[in-house]
GUVEX-830218 format. One record per residue (C-alpha): residue number from 1; chain; y negated, x, z. Coordinates in pm, whole numbers, plus 50000, padded with zeros to 5 digits. Last residue first. Example, Ala and Ser with C-alpha at 12.3 -4.5 7.8 and 13.67 -1.06 7.14 Angstrom:
<nodes>
NODE	2	A	50106	51367	50714
NODE	1	A	50450	51230	50780
</nodes>
This chain:
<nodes>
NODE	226	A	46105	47631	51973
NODE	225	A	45759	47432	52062
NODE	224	A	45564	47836	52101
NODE	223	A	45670	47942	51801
NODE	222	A	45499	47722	51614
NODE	221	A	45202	47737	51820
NODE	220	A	45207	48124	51758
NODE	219	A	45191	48029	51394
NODE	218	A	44925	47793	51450
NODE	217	A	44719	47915	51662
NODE	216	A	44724	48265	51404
NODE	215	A	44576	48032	51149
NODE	214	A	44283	47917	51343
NODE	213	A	44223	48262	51428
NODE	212	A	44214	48376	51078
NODE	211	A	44059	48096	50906
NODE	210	A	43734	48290	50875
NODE	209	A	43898	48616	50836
NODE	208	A	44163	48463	50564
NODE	207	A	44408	48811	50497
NODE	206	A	44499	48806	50857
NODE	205	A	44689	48522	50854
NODE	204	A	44849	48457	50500
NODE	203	A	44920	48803	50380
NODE	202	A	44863	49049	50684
NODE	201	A	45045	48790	50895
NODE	200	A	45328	48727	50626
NODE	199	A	45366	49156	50577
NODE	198	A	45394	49224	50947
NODE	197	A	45667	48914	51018
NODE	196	A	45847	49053	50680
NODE	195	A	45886	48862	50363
NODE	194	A	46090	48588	50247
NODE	193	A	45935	48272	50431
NODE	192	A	45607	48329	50270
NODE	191	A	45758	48438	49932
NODE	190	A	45968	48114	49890
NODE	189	A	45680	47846	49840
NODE	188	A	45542	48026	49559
NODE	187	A	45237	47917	49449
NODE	186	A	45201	47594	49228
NODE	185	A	44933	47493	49483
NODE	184	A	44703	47752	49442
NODE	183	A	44634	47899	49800
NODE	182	A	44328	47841	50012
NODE	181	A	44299	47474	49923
NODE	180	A	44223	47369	50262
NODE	179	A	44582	47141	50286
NODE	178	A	44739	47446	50110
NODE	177	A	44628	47672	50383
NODE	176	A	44707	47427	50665
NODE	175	A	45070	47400	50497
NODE	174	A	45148	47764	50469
NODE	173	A	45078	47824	50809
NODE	172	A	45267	47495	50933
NODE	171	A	45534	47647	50693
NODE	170	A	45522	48001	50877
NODE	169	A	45592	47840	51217
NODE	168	A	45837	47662	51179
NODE	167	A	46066	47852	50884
NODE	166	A	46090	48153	51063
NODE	165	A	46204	48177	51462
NODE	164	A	46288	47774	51477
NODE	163	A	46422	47737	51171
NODE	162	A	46598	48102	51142
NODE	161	A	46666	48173	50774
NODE	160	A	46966	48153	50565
NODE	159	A	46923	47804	50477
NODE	158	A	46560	47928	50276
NODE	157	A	46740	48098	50056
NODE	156	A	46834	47778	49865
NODE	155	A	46469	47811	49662
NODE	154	A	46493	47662	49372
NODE	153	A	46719	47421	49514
NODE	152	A	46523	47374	49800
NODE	151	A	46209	47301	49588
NODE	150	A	46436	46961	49569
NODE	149	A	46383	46862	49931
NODE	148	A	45971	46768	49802
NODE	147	A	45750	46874	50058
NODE	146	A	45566	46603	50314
NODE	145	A	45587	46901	50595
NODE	144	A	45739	46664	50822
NODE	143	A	45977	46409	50685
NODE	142	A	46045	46648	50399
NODE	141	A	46074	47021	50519
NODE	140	A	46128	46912	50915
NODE	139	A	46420	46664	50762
NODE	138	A	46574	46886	50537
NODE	137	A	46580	47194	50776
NODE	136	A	46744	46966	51033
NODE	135	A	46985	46807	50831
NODE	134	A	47107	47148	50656
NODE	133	A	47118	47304	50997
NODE	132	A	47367	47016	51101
NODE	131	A	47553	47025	50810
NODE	130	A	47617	47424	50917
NODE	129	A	47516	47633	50614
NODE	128	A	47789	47821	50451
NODE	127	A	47732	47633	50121
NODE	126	A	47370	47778	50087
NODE	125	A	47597	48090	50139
NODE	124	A	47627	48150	49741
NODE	123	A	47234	48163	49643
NODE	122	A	47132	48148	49339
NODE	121	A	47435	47999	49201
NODE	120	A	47489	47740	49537
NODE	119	A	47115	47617	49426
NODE	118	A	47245	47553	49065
NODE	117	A	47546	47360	49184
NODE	116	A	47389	47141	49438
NODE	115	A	47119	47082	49191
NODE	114	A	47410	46967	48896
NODE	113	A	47573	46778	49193
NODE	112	A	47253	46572	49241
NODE	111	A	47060	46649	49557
NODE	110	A	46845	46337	49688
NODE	109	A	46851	46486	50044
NODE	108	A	47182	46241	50125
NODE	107	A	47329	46441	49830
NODE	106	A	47282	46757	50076
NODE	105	A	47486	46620	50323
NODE	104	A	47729	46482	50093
NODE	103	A	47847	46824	49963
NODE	102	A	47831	46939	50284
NODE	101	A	48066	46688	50359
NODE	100	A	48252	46763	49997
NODE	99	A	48335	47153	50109
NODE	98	A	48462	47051	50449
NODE	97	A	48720	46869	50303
NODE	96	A	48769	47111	50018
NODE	95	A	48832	47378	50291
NODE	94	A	48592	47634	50313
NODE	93	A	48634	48042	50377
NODE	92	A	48796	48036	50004
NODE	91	A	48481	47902	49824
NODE	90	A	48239	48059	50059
NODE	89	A	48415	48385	50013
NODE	88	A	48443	48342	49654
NODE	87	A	48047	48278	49622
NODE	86	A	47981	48573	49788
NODE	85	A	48224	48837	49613
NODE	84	A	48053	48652	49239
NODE	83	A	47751	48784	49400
NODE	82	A	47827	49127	49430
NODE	81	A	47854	49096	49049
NODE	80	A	48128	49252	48844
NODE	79	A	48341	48921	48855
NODE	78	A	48042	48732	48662
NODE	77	A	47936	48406	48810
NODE	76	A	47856	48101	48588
NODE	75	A	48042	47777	48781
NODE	74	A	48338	47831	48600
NODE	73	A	48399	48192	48762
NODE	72	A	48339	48015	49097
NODE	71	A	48605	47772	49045
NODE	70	A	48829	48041	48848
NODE	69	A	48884	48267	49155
NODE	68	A	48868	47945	49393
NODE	67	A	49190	47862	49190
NODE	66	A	49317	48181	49210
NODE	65	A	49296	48211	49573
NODE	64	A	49425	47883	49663
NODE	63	A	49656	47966	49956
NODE	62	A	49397	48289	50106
NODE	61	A	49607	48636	50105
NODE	60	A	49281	48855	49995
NODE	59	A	49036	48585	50200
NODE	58	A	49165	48757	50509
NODE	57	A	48927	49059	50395
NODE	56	A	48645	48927	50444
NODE	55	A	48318	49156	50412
NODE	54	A	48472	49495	50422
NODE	53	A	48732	49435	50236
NODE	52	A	48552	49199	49950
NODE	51	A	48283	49467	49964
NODE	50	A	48617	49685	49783
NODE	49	A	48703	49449	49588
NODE	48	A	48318	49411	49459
NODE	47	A	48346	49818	49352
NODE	46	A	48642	49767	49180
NODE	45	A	48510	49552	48990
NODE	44	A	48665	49155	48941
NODE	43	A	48827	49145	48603
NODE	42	A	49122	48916	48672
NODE	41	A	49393	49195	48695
NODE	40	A	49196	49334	48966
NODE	39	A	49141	48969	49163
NODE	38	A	49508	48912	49093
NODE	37	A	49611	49248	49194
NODE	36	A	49441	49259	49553
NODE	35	A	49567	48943	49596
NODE	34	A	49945	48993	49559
NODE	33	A	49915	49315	49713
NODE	32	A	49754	49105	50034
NODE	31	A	50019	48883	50033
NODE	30	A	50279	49127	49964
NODE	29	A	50118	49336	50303
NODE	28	A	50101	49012	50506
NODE	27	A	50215	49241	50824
NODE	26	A	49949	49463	50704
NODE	25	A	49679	49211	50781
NODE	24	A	49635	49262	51165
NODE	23	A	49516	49618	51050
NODE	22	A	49226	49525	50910
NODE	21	A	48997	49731	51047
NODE	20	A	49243	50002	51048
NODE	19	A	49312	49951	50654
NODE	18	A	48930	49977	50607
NODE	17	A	48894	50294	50777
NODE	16	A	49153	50458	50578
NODE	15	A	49005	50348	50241
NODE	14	A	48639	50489	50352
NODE	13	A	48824	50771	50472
NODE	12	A	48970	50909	50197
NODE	11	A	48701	50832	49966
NODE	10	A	48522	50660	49699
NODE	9	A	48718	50302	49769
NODE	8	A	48913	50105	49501
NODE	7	A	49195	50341	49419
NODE	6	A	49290	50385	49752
NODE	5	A	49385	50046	49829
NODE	4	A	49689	50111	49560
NODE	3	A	49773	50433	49753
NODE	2	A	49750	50256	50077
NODE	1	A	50000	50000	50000
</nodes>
């Protein structure tokens, strides 16, 4: 087994300290062979097997694997891609019971399967979300901030973030400055959430002097209620 393994890590070591991390899978050795040569023989890179490893390896002696395999390569992703390894580990890590109620969830958001589909493309671990941190980011972004749920397919990224640390307190930023016309309102509503604490205060804080200590209420508010 190790000599296979070998072949998809750089080094000695890097191969040897992935078969001790995941020791409690060498009694499914022919499982794991099995896997290992299905995801090879099906075009995935070396390189992703290897993230695969370190990432999850249980997933390489899944029931199902080939079928997830083809799920996610239907759905657009390309086997050399780190984010084909994403995708495949949501796929396998859910079961299709699990899979439909978040599904659902997001369908109760006004999602169509085609949006629920291109938001799980850009970003894999949309589906990885709790249903109850998909309810409460929905509700805070619509029933709150008055925003539309389907910029979250644009911009699915936004599930990966903190609600209480993050998205709070930088929306009500982002909304006051929209309300006063202080950004164009086709900017990005991703950026603000996406970049560092320092950069977001210099940006969107700091950045209006007159505003600024009206602004920094807010965010600190924000914080504050959480």
């Amino acid at each position: 087994m190790y000599g296979f393994v070998r072949t998809f890590f750089d080094s000695d070591k890097k191969a040897t300290e992935c078969l001790i991390s995941m020791s409690n899978l060498l009694g499914r050795k022919k499982r794991v062979m099995q896997g290992l040569k299905l995801l090879h023989e099906e075009g995935m890179s070396k390189s992703n097997i290897s993230l695969l490893f370190r990432m999850r390896a249980y997933v390489l002696h899944t029931n199902g694997l080939k079928e997830a395999f083809d799920e996610v390569k239907e759905l657009g992703f390309d086997p050399s891609k780190v984010s084909f390894v994403v995708a495949l580990v949501a796929k396998v890590s859910l079961s299709k019971t699990k899979w439909n109620a978040k599904v659902d969830a997001f369908k109760r958001w006004g999602w169509s399967e085609e949006a629920i589909d291109a938001a799980f493309r850009r970003y894999p671990f949309c589906m990885m979300t709790s249903i109850d941190k998909i309810n409460l980011i929905m509700s805070f972004w619509v029933n709150q901030l008055g925003w539309n749920s389907l910029d979250l397919v644009i911009y699915p990224f936004v599930f990966g973030f903190s609600l209480e640390k993050r998205i709070i307190p930088r929306a009500f930023v982002i909304q006051y400055l929209l309300a006063k016309g202080l950004l164009k309102k086709h900017a990005s509503l991703y950026t603000p959430f996406a970049i560092s604490e320092k950069l977001f205060l210099e940006k969107y804080v700091k950045n209006f002097e007159e505003e600024r200590s009206q602004l920094l209420k807010l965010y600190q508010g924000g914080k504050k209620k959480n």
